[in-house]
N, C-alpha and C positions, 0 to 999 in steps of 0.2 A: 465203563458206565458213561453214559450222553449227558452233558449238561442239562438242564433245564432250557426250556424256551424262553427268548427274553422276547418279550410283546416292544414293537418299535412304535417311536412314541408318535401321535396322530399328523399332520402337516398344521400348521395355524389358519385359519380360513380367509386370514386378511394379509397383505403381504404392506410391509413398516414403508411411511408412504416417504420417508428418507433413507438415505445410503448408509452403509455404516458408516462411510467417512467421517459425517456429520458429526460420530461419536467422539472421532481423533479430536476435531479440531473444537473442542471443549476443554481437554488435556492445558492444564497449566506451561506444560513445559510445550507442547507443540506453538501453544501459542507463542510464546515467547521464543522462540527459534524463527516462526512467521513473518516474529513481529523485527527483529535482527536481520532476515534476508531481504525484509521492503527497507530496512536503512540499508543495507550494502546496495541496494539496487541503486538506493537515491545515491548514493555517494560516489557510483561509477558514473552516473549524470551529470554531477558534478566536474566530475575530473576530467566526464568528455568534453564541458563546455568551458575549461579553463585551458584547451586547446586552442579556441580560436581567440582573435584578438578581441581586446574589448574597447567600447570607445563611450564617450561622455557628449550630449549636448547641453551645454550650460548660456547663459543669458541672462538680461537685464533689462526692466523695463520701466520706464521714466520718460517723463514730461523735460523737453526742452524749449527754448523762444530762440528765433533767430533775431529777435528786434531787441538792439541796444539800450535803445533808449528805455534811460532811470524815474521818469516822470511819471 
């Protein structure tokens, strides 16, 4: 005996004007995995630029008189 026919169901006539992705990254946890791979990113930035050396210009700025005299 033949199964019955199954009717396949229509196409949609508008096609969803975002990716599914857009779905994932709603996901609690994807976010949060996201949000963990943009700090290890920043952190290897970090550790590249405690390669080079560092340096400091520091200064002072004040009024002086070349003229002794107390008068």
């Amino acid at each position: 005996m033949a199964a019955a026919a199954v009717r396949i169901p229509p196409i949609p006539g508008t096609v969803p004007r975002r990716p599914p992705s857009d779905l994932l990254e709603r996901r609690p946890d994807i976010r949060r995995a996201a949000a963990a791979l943009h700090a290890a990113t920043a952190n290897i930035g970090v550790a590249t630029s405690d390669l080079f050396p560092r340096f400091a210009l520091t200064g002072s700025l004040g009024v002086a008189s070349t003229d002794l005299d107390a008068s």
